[in-house]
N, CA, C and O atoms as a DFTB+ gen file, in Angstrom:
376 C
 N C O
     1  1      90.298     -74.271    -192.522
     2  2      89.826     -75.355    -191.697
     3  2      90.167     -75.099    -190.220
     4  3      89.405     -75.382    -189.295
     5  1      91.233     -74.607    -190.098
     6  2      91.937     -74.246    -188.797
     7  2      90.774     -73.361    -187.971
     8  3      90.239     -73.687    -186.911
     9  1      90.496     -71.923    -188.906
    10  2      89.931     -71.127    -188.115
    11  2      88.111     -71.832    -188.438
    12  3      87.561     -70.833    -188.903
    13  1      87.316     -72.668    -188.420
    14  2      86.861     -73.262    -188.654
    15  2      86.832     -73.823    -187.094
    16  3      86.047     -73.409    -186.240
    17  1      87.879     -74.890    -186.877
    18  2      87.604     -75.452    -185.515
    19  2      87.905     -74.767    -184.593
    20  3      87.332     -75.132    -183.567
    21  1      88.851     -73.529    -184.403
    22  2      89.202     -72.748    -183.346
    23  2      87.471     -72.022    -183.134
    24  3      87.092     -71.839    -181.977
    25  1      86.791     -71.758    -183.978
    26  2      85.380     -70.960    -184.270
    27  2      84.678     -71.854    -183.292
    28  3      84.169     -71.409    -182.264
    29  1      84.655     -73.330    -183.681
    30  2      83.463     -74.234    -183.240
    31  2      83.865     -74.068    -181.682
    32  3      83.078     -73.475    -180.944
    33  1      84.706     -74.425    -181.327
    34  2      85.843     -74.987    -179.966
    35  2      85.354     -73.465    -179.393
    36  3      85.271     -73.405    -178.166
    37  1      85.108     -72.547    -179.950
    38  2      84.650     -71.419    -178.534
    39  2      83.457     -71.024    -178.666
    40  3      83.044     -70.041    -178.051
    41  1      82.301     -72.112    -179.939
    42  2      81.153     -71.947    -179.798
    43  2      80.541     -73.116    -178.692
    44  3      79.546     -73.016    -177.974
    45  1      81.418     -74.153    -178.810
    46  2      81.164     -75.121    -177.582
    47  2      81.312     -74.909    -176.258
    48  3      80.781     -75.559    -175.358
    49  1      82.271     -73.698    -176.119
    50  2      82.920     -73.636    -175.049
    51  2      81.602     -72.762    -174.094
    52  3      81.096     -72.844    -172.974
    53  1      81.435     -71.769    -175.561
    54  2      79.975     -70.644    -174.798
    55  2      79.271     -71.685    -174.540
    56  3      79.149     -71.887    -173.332
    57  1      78.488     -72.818    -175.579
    58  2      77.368     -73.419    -174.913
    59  2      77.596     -73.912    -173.528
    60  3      76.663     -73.959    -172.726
    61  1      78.951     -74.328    -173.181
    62  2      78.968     -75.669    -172.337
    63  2      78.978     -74.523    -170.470
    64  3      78.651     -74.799    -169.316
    65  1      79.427     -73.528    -171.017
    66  2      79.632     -72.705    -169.599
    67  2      78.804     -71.943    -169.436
    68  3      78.840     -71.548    -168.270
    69  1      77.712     -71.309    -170.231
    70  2      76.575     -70.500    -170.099
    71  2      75.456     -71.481    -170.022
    72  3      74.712     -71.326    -169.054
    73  1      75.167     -72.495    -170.869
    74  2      73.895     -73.689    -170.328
    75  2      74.430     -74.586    -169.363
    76  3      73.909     -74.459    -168.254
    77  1      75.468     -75.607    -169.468
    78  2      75.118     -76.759    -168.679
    79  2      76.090     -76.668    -167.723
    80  3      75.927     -77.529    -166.858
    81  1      77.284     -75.779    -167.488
    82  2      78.129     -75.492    -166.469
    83  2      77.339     -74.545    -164.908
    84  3      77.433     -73.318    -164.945
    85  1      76.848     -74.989    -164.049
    86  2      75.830     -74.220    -163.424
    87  2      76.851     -73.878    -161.933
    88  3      76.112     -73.839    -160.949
    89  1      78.024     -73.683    -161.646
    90  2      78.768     -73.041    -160.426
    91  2      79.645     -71.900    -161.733
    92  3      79.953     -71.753    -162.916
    93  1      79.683     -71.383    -160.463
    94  2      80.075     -69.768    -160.644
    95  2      81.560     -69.760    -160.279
    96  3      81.982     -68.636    -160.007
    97  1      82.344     -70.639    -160.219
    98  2      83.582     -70.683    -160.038
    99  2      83.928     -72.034    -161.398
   100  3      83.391     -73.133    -161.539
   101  1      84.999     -71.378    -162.197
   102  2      85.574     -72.348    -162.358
   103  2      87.267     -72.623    -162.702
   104  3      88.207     -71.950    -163.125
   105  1      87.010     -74.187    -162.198
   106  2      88.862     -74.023    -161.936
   107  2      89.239     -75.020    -163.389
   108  3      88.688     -75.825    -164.140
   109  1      90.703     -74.270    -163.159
   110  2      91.466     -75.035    -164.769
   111  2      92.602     -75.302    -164.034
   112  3      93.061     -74.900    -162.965
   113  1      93.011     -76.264    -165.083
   114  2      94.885     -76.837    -164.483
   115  2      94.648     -78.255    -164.362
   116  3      93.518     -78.720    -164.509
   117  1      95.857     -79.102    -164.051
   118  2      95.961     -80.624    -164.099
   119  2      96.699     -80.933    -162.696
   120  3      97.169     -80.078    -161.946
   121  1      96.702     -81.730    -162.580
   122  2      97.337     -82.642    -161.544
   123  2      96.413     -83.171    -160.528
   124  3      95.313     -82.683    -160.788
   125  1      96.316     -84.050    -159.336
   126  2      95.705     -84.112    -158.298
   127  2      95.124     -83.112    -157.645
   128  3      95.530     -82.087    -157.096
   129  1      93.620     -83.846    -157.892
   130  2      92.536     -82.894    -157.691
   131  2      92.243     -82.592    -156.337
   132  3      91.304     -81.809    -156.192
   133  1      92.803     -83.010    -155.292
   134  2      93.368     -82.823    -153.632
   135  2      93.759     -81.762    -153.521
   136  3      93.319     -81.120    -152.567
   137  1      94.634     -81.186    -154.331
   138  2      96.277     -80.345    -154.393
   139  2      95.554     -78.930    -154.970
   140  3      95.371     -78.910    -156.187
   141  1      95.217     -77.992    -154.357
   142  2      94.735     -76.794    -154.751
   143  2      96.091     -75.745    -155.302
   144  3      96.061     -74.527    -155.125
   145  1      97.027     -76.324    -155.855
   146  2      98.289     -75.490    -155.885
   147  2      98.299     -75.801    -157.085
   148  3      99.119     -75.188    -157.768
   149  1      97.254     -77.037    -157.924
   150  2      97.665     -77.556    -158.885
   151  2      96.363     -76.499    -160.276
   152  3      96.194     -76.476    -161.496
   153  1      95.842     -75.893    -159.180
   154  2      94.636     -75.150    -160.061
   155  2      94.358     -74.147    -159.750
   156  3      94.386     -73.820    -158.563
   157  1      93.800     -72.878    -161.254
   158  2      92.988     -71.628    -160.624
   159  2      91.949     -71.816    -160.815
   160  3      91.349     -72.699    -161.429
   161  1      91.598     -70.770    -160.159
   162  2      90.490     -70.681    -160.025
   163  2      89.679     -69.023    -160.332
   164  3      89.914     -68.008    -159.676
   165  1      88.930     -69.109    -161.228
   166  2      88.512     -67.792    -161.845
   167  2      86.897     -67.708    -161.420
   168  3      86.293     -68.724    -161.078
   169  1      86.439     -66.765    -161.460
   170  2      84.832     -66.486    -161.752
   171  2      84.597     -67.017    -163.557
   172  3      85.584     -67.223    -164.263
   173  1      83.275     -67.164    -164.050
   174  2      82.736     -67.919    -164.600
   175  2      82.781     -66.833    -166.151
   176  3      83.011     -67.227    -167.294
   177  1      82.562     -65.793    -165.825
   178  2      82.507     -64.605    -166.424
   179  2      83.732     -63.996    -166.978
   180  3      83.809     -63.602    -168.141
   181  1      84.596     -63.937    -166.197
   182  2      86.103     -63.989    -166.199
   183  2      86.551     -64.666    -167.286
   184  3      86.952     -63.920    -168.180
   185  1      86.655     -66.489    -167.639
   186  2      86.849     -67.539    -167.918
   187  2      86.646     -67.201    -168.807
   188  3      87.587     -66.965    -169.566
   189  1      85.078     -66.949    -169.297
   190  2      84.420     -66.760    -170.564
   191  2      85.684     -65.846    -171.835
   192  3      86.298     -66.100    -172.871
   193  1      85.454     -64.574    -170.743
   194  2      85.896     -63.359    -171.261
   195  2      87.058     -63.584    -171.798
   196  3      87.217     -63.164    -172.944
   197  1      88.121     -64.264    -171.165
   198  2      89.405     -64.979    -171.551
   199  2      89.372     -65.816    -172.754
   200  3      89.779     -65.429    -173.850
   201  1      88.789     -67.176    -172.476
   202  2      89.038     -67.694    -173.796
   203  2      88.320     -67.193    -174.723
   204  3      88.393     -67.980    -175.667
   205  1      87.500     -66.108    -175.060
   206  2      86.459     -65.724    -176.247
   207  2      87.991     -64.773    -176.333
   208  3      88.513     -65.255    -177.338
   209  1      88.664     -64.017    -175.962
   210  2      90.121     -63.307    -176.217
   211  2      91.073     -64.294    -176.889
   212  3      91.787     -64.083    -177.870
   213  1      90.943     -65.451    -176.149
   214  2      91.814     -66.309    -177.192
   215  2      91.765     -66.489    -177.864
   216  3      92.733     -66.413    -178.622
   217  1      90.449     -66.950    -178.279
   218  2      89.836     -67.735    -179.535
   219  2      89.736     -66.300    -180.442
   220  3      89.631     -66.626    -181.624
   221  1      89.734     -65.124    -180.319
   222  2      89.484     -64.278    -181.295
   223  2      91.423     -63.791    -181.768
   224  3      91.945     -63.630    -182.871
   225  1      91.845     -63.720    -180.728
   226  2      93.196     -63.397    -181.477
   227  2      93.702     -64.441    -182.000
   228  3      94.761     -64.244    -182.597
   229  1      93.200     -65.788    -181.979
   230  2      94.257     -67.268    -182.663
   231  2      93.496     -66.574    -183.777
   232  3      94.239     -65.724    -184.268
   233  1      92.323     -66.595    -184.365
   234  2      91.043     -66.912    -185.380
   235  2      91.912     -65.945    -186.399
   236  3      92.131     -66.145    -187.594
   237  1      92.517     -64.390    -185.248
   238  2      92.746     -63.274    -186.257
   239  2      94.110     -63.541    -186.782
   240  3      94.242     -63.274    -187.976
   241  1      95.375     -64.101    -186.039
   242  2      96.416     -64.741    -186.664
   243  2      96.249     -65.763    -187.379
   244  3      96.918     -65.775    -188.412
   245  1      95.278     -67.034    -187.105
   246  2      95.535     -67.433    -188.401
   247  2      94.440     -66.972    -189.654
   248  3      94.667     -67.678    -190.637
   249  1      93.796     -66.409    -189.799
   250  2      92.977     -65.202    -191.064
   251  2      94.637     -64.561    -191.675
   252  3      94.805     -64.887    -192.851
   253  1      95.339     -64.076    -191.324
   254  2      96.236     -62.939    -191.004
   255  2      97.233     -64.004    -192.415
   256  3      97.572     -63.743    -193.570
   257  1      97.435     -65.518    -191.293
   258  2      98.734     -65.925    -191.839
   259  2      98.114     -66.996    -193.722
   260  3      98.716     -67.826    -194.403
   261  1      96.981     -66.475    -193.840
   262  2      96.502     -67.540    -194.863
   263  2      96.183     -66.766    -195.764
   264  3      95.976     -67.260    -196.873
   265  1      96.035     -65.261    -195.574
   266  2      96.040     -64.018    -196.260
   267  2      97.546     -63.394    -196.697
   268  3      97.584     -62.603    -197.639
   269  1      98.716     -63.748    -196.031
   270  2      99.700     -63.699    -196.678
   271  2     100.174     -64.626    -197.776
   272  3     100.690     -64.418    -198.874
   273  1      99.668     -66.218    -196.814
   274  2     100.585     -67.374    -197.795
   275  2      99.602     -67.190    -198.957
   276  3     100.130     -67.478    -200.031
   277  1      97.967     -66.682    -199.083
   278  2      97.813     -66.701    -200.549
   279  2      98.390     -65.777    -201.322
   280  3      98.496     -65.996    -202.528
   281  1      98.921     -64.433    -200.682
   282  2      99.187     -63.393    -201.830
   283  2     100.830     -63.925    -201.837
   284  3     101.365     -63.482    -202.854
   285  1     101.838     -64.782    -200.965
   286  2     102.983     -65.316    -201.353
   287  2     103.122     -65.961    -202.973
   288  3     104.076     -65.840    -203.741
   289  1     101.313     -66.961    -203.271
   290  2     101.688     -67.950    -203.674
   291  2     100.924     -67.170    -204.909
   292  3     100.831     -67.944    -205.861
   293  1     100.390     -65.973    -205.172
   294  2     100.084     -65.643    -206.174
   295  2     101.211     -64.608    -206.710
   296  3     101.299     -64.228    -207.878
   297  1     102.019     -64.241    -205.687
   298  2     102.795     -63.699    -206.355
   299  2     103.948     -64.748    -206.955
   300  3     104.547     -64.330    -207.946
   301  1     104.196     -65.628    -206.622
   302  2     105.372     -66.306    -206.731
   303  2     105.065     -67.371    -208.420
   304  3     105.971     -67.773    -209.151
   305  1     103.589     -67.591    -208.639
   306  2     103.104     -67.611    -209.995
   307  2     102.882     -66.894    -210.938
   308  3     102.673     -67.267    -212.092
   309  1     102.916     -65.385    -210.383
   310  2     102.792     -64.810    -211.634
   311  2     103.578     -64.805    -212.594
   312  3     103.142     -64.370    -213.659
   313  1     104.747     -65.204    -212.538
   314  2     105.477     -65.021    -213.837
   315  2     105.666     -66.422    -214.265
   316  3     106.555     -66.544    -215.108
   317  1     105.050     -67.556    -213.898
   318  2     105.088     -68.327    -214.383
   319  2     103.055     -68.107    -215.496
   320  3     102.922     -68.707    -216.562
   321  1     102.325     -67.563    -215.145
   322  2     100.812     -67.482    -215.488
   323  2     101.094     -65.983    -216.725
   324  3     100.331     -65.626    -217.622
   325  1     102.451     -65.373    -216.329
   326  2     102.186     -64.377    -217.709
   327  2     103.402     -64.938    -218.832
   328  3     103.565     -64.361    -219.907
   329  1     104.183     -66.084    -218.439
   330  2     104.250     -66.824    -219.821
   331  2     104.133     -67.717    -220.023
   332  3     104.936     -68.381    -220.679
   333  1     102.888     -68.203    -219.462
   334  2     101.501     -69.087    -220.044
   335  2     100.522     -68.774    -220.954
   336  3      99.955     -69.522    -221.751
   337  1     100.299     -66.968    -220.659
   338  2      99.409     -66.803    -221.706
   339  2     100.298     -66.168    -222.559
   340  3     100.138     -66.001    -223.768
   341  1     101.123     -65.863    -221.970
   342  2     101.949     -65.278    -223.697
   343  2     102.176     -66.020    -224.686
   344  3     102.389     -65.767    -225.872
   345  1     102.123     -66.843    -224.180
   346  2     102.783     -68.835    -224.976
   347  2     100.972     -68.836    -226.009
   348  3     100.782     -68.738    -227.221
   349  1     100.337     -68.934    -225.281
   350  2      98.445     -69.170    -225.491
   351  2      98.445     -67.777    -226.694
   352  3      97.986     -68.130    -227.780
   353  1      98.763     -66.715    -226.650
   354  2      98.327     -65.701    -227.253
   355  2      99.073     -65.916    -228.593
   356  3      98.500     -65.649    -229.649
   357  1     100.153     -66.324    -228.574
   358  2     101.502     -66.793    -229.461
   359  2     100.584     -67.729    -230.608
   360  3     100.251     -67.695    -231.793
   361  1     100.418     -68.635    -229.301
   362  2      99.539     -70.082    -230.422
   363  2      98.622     -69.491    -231.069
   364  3      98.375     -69.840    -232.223
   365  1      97.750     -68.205    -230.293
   366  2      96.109     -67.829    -231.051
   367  2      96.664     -67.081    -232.639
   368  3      96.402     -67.149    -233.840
   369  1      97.321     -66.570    -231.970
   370  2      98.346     -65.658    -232.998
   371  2      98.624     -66.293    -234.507
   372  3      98.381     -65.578    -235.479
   373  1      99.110     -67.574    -234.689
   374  2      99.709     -68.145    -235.807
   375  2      98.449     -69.543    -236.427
   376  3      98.721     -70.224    -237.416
């Protein structure tokens, strides 16, 4: 689900800065919008290039960390699932 919305969140991000974002500068950061100390300011292209880097290395850590916790959690059942069927084979058995 995670990598799911991190996916959408930089498919919005392309739409919103390649169609309806139309200056070639854009600035990020918070505070009073007076205060030019409070923001950068990148080219448009730049920006892009950056968060599509973000959004691909979060996407690949969490792929990464959901590919471990499943082989954690299949390993950590198996010996409860091979005397389950040993139990099952036992019963077919008699």
């Amino acid at each position: 689900m995670s990598i799911i919305s991190v996916f959408l969140w930089a498919v919005w991000q392309l739409i919103f800065y390649l169609a309806i974002y139309k200056r070639d500068t854009v600035y990020s950061g918070f505070g009073a919008a007076n205060d030019d100390s409070n923001y950068t300011r990148m080219g448009k292209k730049q920006y892009i290039f950056t968060f599509l880097a973000e959004a691909f290395v979060i996407m690949g850590f969490l792929a990464y960390f959901v590919a471990v916790s499943s082989e954690y959690v299949n390993l950590m059942n198996a010996p409860h699932e091979a005397e389950k069927k040993r139990e099952e084979d036992e019963a077919k058995a008699k």
